[in-house]
Structures are given as structure tokens and as C-alpha cells.
N, C-alpha and C positions, 0 to 999 in steps of 0.2 A: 793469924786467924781473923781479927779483923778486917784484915784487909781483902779477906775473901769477900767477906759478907759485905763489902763495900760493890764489890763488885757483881754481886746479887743481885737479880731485878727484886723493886721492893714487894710484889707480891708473894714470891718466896719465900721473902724473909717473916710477912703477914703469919705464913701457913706454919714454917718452923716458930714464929714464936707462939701459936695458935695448940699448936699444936702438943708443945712443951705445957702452958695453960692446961688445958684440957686433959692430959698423960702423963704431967709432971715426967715425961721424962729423962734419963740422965745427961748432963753437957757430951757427955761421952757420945750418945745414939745422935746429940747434935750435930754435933764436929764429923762424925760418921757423916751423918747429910751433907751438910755444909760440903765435905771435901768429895764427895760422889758428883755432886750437881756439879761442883768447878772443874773435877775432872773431862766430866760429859761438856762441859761448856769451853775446855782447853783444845776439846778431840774437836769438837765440832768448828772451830777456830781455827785448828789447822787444816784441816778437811777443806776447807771453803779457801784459807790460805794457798792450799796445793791445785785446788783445780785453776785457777789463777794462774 
């Protein structure tokens, strides 16, 4: 899990911790985020990898 968020641009990480601030809420709907974006950010990666 860290190692997601390493791989985060840091202004996403701004808005998730912003975000939790503001909503308090749970690490759970986090990690939900967290692993959506890397998802979308793995698709997008290979996407660009295949047209290549």
C-alpha cells in the first residue's frame, strides 16, 4: 500500500489526505481510492505501452 501511494502524483495524495481532513473518512474508502487511481494509472500504462 505504500508503495502505491509512492507512486502517486503528490497532488492526489494532497486531495486523499484533504479529503479524509475534511470527511474523516474511513482508511477503508482510502485504499478503495488509492487502488482505483493505480488501477486506472496501470490501464493507462499499458495502453500507451501497446500502441508502441
Amino acid at each position: 500500500m505504500y508503495y502505491s501511494i509512492v507512486l502517486l502524483p503528490a497532488p492526489v495524495i494532497s486531495l486523499i489526505m484533504l479529503s479524509l481532513i475534511i470527511r474523516k473518512a474511513s482508511w477503508r474508502w482510502t485504499f478503495y481510492i488509492i487502488f482505483l487511481l493505480e488501477a486506472l494509472h496501470t490501464y493507462d500504462t499499458l495502453q500507451k505501452d501497446l500502441e508502441d
